[in-house]
Structure formats: C-alpha cells, structure tokens
TIMI-2910 file (N, C-alpha, C, CB; in pm, 1 decimal, decimal comma, always signed):
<rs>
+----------+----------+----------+----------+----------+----------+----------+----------+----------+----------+----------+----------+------+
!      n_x !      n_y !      n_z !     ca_x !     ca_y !     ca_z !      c_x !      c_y !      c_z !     cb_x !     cb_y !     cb_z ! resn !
+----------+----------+----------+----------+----------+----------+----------+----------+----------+----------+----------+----------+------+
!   +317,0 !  -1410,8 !  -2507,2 !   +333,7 !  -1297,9 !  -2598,7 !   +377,3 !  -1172,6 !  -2525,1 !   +204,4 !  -1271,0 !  -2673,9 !  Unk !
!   +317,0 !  -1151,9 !  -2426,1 !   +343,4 !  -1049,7 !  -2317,2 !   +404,8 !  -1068,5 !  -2187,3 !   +235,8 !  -1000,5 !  -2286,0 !  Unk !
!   +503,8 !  -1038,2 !  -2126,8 !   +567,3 !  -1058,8 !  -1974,1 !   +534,4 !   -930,1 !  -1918,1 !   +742,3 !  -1090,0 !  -1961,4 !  Unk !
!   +530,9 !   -947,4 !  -1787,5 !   +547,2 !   -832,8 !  -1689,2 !   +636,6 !   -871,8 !  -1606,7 !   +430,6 !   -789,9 !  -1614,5 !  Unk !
!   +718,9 !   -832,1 !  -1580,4 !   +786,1 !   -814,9 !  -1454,4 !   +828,5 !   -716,8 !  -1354,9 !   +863,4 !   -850,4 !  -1470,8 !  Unk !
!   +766,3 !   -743,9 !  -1225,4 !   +817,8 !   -651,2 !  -1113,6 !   +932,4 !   -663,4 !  -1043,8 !   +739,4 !   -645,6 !  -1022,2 !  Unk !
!   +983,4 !   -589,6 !   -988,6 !  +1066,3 !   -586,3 !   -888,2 !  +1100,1 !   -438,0 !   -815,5 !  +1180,5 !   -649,2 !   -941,5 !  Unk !
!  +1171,3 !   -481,1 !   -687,8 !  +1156,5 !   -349,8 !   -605,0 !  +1093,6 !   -373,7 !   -458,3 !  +1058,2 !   -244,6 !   -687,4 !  Unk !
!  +1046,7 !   -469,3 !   -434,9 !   +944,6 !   -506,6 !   -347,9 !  +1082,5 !   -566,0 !   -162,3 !   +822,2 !   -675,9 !   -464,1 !  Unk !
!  +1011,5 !   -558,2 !   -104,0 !  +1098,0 !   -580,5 !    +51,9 !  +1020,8 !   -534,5 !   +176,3 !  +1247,0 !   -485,3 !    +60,0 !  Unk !
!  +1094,2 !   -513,1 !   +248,6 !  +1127,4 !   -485,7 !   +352,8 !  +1151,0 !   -347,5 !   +433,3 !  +1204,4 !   -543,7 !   +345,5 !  Unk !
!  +1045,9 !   -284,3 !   +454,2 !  +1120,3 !   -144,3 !   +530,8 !  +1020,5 !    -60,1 !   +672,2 !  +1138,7 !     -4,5 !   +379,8 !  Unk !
!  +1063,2 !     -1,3 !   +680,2 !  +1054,7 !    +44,8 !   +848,2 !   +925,4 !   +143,9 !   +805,0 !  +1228,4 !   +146,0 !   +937,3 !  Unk !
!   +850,1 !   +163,0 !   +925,6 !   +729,5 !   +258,4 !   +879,4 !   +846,8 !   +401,2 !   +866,3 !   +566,4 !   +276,3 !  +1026,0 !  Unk !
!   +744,3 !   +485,6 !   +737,9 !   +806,6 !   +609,5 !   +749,5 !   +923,9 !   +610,9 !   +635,7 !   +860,9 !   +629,7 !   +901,8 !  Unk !
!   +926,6 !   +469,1 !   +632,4 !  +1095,7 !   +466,1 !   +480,9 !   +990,4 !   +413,8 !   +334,2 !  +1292,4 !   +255,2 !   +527,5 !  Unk !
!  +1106,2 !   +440,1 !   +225,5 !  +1023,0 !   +434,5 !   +135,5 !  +1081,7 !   +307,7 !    +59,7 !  +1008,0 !   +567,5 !    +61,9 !  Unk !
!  +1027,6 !   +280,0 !    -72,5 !  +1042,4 !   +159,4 !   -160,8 !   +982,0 !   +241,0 !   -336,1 !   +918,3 !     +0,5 !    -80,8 !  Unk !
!  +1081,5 !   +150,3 !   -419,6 !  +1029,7 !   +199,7 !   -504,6 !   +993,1 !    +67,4 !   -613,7 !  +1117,0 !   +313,9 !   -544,3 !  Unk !
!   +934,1 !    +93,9 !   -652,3 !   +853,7 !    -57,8 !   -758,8 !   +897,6 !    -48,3 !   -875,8 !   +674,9 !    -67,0 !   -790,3 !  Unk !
!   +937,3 !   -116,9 !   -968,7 !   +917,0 !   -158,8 !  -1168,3 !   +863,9 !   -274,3 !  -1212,5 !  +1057,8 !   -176,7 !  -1258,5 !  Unk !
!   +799,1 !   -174,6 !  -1256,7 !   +768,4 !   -289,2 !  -1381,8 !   +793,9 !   -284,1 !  -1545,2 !   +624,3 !   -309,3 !  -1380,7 !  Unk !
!   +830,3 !   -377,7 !  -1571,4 !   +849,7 !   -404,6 !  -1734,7 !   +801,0 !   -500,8 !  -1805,7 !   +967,5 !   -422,3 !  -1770,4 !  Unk !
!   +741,7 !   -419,1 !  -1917,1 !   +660,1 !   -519,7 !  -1985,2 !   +713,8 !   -561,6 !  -2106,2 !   +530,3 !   -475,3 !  -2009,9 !  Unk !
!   +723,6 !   -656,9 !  -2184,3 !   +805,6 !   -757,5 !  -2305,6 !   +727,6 !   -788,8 !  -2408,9 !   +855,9 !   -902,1 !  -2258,0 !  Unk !
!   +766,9 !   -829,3 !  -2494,8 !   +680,3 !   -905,5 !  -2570,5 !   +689,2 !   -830,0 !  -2710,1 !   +530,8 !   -915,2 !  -2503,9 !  Unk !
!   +517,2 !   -910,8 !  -2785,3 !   +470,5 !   -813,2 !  -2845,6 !   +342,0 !   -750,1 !  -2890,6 !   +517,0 !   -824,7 !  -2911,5 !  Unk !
!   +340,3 !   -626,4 !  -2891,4 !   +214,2 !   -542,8 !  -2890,2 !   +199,3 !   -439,0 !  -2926,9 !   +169,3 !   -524,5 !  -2800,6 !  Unk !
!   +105,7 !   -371,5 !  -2986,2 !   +105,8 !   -269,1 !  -3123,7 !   +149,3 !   -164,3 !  -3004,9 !    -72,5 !   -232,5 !  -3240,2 !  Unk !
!   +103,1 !   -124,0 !  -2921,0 !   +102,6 !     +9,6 !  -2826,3 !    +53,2 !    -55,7 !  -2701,0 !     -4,4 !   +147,7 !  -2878,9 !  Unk !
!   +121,9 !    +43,7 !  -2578,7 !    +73,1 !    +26,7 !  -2444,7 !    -20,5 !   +151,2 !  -2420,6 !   +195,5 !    +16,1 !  -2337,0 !  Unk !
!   -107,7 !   +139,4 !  -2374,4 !   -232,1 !   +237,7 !  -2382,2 !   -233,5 !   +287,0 !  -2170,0 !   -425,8 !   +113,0 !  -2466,6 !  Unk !
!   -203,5 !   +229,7 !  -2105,1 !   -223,0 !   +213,2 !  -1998,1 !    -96,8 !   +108,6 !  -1885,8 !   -356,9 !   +168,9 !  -2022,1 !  Unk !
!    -51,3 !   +160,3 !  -1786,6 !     -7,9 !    +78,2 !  -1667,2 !    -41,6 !    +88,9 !  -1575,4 !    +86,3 !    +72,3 !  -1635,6 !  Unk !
!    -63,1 !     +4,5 !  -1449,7 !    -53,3 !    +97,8 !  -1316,2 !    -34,2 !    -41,2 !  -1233,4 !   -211,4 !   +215,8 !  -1266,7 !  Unk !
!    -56,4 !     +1,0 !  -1099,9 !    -50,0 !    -91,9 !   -994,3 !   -160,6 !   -112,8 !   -899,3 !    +52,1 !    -61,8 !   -925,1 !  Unk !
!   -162,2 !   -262,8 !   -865,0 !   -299,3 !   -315,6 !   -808,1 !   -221,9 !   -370,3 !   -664,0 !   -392,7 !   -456,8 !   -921,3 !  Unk !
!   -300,7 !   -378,7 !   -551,1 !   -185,8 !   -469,3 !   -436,3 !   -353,7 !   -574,0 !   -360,9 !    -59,8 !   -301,2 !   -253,2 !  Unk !
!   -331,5 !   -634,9 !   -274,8 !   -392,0 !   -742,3 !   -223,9 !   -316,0 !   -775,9 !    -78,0 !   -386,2 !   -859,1 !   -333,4 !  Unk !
!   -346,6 !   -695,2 !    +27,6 !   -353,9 !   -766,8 !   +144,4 !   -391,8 !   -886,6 !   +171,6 !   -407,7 !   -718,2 !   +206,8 !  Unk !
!   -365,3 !   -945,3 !   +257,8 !   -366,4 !  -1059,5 !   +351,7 !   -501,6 !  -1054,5 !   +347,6 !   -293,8 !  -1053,1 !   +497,3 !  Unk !
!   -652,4 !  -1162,1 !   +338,1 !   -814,1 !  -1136,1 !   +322,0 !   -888,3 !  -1026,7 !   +300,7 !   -872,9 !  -1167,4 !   +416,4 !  Unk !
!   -793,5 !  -1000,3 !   +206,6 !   -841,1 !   -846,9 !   +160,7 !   -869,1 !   -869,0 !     -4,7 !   -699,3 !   -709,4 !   +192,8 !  Unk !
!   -941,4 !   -790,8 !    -48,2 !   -961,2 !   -760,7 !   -216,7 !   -864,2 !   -655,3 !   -301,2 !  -1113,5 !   -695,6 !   -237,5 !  Unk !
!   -841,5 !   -729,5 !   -429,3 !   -762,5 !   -669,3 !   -460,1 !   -805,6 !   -510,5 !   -490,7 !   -712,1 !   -742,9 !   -549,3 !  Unk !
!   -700,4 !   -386,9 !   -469,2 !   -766,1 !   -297,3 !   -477,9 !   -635,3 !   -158,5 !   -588,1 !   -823,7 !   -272,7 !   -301,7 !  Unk !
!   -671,0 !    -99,0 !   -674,9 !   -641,6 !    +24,1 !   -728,7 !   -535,9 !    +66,8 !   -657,0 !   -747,0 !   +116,3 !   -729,6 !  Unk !
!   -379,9 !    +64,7 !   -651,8 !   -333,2 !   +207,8 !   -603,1 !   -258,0 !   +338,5 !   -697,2 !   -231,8 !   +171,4 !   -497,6 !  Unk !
!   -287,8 !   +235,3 !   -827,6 !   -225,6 !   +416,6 !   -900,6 !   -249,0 !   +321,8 !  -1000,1 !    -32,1 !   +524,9 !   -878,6 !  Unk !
!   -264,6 !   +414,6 !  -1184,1 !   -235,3 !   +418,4 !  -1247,6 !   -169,1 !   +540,0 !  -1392,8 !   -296,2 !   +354,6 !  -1224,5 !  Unk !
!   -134,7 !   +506,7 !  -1511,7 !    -85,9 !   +588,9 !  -1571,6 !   -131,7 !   +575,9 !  -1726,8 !    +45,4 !   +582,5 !  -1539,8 !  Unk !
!   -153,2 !   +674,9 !  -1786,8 !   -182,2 !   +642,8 !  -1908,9 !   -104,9 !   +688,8 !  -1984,3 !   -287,2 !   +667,5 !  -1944,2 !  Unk !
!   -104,8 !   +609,9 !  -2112,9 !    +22,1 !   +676,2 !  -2257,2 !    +64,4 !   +785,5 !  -2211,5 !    -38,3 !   +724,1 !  -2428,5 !  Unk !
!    -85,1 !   +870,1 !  -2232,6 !    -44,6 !  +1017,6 !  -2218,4 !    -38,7 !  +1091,7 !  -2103,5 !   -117,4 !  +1088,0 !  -2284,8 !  Unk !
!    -10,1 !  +1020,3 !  -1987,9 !    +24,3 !  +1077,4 !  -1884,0 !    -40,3 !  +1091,9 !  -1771,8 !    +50,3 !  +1163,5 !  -1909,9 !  Unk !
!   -135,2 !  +1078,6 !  -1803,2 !   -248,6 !  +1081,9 !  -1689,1 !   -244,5 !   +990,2 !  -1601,9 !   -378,0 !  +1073,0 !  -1731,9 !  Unk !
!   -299,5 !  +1014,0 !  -1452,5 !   -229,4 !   +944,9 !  -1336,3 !   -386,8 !   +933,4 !  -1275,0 !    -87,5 !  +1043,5 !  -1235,4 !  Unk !
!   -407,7 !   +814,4 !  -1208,1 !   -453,8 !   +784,8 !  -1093,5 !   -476,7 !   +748,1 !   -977,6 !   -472,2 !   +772,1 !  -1096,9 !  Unk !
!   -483,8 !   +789,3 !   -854,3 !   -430,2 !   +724,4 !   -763,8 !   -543,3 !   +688,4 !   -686,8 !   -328,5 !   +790,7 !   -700,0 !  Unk !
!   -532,7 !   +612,9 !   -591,2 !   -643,5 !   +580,0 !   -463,9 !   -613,6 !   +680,6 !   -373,9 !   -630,8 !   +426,6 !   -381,0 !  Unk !
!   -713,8 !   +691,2 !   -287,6 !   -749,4 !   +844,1 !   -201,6 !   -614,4 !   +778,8 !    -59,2 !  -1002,2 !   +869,0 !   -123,0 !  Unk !
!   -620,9 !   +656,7 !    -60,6 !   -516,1 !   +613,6 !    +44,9 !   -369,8 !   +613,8 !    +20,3 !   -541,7 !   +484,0 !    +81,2 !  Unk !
!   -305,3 !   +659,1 !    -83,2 !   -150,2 !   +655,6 !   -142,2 !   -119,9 !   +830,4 !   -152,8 !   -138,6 !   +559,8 !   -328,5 !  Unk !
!   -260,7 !   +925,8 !   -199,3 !   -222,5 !  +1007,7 !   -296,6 !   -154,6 !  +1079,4 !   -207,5 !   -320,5 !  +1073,7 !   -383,6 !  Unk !
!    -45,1 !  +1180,0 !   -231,1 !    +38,3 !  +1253,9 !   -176,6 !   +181,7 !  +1137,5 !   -149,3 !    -40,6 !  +1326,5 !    -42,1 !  Unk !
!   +159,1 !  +1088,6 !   -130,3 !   +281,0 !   +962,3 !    -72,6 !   +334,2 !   +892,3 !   -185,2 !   +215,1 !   +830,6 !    +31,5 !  Unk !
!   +224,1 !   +850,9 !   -284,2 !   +297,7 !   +790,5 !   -368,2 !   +290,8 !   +842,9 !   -508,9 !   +268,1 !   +664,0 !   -359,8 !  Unk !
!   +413,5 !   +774,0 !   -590,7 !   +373,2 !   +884,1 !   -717,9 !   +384,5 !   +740,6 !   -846,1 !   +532,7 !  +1062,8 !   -747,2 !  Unk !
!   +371,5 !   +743,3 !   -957,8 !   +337,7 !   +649,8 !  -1063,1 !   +426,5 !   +737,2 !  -1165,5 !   +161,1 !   +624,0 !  -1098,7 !  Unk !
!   +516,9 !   +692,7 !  -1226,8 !   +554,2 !   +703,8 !  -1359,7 !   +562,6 !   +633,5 !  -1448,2 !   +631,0 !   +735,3 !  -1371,5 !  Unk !
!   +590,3 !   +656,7 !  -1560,2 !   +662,8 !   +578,9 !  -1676,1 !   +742,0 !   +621,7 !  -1772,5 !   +588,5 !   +524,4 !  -1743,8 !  Unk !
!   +880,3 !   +508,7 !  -1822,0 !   +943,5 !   +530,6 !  -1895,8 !   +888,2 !   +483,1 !  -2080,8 !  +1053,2 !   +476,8 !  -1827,4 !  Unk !
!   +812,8 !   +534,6 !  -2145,8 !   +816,9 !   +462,1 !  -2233,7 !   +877,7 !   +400,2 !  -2388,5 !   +752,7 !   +481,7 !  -2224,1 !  Unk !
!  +1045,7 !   +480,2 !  -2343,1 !  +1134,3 !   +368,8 !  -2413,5 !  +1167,9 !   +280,7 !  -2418,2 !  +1199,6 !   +364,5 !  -2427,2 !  Unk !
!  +1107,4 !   +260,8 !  -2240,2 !  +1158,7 !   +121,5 !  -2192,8 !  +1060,1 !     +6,6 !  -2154,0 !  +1240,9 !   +143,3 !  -2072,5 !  Unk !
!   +922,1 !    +89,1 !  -2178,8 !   +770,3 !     -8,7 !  -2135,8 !   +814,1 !    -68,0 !  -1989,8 !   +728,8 !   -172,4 !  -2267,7 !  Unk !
!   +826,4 !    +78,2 !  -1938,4 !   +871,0 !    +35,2 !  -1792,1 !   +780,8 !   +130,5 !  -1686,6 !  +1052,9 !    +63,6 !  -1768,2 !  Unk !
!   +706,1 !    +91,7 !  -1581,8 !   +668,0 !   +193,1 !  -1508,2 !   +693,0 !   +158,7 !  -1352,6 !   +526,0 !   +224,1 !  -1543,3 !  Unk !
!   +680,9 !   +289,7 !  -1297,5 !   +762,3 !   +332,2 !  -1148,8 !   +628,0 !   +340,7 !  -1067,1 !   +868,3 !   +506,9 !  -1145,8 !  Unk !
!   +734,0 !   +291,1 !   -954,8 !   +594,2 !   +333,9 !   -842,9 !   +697,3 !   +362,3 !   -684,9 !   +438,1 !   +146,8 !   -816,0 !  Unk !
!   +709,0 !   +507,6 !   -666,4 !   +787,8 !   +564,3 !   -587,6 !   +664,1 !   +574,3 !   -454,8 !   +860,1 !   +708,8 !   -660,1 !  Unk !
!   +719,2 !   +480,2 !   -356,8 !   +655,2 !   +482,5 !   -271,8 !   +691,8 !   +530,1 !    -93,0 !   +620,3 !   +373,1 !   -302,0 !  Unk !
!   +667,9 !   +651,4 !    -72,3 !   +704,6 !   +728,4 !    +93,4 !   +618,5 !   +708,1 !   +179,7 !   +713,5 !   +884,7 !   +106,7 !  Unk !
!   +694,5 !   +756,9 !   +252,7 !   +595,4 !   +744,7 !   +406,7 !   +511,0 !   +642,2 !   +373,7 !   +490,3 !   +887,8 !   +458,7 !  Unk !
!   +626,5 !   +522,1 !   +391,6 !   +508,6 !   +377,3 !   +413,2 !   +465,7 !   +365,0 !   +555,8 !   +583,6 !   +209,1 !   +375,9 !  Unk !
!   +346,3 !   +314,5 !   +553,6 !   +237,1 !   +292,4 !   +661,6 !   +254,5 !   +128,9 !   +661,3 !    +62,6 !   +357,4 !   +616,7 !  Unk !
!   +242,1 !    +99,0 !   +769,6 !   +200,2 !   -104,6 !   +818,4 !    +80,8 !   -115,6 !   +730,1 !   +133,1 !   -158,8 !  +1032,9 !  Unk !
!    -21,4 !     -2,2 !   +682,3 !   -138,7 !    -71,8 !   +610,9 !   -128,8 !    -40,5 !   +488,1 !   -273,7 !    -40,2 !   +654,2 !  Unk !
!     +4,5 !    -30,0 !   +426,4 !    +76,0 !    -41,3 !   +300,1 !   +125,3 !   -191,4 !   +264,5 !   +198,0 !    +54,8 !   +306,9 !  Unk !
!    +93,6 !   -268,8 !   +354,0 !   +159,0 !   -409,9 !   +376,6 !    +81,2 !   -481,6 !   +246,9 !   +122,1 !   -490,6 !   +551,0 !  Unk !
!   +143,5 !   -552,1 !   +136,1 !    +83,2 !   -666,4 !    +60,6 !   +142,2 !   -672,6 !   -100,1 !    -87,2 !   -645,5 !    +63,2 !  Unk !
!    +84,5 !   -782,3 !   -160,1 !   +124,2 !   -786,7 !   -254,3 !    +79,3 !   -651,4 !   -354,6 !    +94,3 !   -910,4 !   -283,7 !  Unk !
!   +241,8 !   -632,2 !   -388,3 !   +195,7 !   -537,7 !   -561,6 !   +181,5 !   -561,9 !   -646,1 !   +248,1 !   -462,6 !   -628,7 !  Unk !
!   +108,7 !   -602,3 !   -709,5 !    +56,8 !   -609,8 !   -859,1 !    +75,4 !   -537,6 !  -1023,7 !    -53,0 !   -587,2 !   -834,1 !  Unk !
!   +158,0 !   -566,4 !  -1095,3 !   +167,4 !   -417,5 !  -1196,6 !    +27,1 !   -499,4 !  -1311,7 !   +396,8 !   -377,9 !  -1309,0 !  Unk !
!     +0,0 !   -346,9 !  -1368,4 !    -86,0 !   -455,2 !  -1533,2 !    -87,6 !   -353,4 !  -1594,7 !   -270,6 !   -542,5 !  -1541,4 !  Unk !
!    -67,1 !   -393,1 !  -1725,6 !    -17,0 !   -362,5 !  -1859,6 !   -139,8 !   -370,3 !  -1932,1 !    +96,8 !   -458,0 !  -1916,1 !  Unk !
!   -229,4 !   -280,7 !  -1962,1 !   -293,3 !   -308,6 !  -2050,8 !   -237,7 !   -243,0 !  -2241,3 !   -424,4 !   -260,4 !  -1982,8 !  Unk !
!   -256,8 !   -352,0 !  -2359,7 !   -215,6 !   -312,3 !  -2490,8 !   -298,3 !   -356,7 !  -2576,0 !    -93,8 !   -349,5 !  -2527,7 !  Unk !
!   -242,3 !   -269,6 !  -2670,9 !   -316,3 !   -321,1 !  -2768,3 !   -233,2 !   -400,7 !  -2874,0 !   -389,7 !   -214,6 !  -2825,7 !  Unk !
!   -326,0 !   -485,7 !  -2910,5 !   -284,7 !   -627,3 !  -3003,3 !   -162,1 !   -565,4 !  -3120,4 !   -457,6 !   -703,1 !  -3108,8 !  Unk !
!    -75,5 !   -642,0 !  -3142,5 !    +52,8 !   -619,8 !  -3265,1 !    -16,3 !   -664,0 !  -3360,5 !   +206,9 !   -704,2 !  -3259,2 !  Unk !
!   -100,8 !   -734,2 !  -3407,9 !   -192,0 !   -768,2 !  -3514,9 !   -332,5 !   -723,5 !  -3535,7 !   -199,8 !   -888,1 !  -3512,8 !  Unk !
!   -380,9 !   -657,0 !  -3392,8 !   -514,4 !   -609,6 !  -3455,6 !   -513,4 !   -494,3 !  -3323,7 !   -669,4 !   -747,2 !  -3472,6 !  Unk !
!   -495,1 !   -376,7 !  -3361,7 !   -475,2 !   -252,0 !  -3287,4 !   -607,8 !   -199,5 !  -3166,2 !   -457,5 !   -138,0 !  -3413,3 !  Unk !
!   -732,6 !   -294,5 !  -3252,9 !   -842,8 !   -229,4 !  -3181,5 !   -854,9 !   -358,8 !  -3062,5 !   -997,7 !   -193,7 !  -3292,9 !  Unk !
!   -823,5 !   -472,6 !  -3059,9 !   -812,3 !   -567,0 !  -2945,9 !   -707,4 !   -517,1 !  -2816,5 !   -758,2 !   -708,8 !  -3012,1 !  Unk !
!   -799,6 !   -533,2 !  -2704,7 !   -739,3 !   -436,6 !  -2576,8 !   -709,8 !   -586,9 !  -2492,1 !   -880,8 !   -292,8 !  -2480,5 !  Unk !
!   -565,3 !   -617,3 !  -2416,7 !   -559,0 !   -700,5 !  -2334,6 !   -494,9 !   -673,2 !  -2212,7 !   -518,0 !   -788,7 !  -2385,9 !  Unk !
!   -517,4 !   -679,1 !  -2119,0 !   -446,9 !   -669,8 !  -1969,6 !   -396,2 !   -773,7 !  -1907,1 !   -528,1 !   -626,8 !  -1873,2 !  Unk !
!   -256,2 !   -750,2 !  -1911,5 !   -142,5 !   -860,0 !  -1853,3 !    -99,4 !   -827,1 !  -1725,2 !     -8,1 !   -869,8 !  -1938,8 !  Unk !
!    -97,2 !   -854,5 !  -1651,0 !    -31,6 !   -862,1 !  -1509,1 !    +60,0 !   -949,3 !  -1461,0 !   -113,8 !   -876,6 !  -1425,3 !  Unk !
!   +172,0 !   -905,5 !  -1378,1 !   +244,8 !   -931,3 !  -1268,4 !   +252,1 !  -1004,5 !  -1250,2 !   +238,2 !   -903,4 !  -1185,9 !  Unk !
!   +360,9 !  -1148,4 !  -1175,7 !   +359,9 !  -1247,0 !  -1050,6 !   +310,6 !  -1150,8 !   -937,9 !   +521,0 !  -1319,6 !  -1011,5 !  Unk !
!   +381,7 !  -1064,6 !   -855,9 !   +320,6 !   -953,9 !   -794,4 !   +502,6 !   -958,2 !   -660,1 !    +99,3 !  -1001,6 !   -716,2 !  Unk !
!   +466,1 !   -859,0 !   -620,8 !   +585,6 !   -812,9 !   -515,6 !   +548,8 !   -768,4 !   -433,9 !   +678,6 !   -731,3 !   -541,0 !  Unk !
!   +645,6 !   -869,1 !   -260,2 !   +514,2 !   -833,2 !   -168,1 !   +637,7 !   -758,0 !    -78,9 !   +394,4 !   -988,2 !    -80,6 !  Unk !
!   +557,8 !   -632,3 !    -40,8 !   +608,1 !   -497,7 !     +0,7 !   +533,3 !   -507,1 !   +145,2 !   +561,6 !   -355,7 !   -109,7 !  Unk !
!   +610,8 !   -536,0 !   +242,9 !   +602,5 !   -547,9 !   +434,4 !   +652,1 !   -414,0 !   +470,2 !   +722,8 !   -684,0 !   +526,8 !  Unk !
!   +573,0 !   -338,9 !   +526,2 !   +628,8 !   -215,7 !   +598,3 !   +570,3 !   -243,3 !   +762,6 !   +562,7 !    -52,8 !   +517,3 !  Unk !
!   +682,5 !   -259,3 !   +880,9 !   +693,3 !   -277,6 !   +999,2 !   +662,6 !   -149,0 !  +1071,5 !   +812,4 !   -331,9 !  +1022,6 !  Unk !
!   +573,6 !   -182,0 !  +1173,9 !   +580,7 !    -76,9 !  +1288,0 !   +710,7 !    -82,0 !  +1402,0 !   +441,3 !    -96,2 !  +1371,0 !  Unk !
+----------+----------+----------+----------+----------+----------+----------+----------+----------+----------+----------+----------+------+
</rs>
C-alpha cells in the first residue's frame, strides 16, 4: 500500500557532503511525519533527524549543525542534506514515513526504507 524509496547514498571523502531522498507512494489519508534512522556496522539503530507536516525538525546532538532535513510535500518527498561528513557518519540510512490510514484517518503506520548505505573515508 505504501513504498519508500531512498536514494542518494555513496561514497565520499571526509569533509564532502551527500544528499539523501526519500519518497513515499501509495496510499494514505496524510503524512503526519518523516525522517531518517541509520545503523552502523554492530551498532543500534539510531535517530538522525526528523520532520513533521508542520515543519518541525529533529535532529540527534551528533548531525545537528551539519545536517539539515527537509521536505517537499507535493511530492511526499523528504531531504537529508548532509556536510562535513565524518568516517563515524559511516552506515546504513534509513528513511520512515509515518501516515495516516486512506480509510481510517485515526490509524497511524510507519513504513520504512530498504535503506542507503552512505561510506565516508578518512
């Protein structure tokens, strides 16, 4: 009923940047929420930004200033402009979509990503 898809994800030098999308499909009364989750190598998955309908942003204390979160929502698409990458920026990105149901408005579901794995080299 719902897709996400990312892309944006590679390869880059410490200090260069990358930028992420995601787009979400389907169908669903409203998107209430996006953001992005990532997962190192034996690591837990962890928070690095999100965005709400109305704009509101969150980030983890380890991105903020560096990275920024948007969204387009003509396009149920959101950004993740990412600078001054660090080597411990290294891992999979994750996007998730949380909406609400096209048939019952008050049902909340969160869809996520295959995920995009973003290597930044020393």
């Amino acid at each position: 009923q719902v897709q996400v898809e990312e892309s944006g994800g590679g390869l880059v030098q410490a200090g260069g940047s990358l930028r992420l999308s995601c787009a979400a499909s389907g169908s669903f009364f409203s998107i209430n929420a996006m953001g992005w989750y990532r997962q190192a190598p034996g690591k837990q998955r962890e928070l690095v930004a999100t965005i709400t309908s109305g704009g509101s942003t969150n980030y983890a204390d380890s991105v903020k200033g560096r990275f920024t979160i948007s969204r387009d929502n003509a396009k149920n698409t959101v950004y993740l402009q990412m600078n001054s990458l660090k080597p411990e920026d290294t891992a999979v990105y994750y996007c998730n979509v949380r909406v609400r149901d096209i048939l019952d408005a008050a049902w909340v579901s969160n869809y996520w990503g295959q995920g995009t794995q973003v290597t930044v080299s020393s």
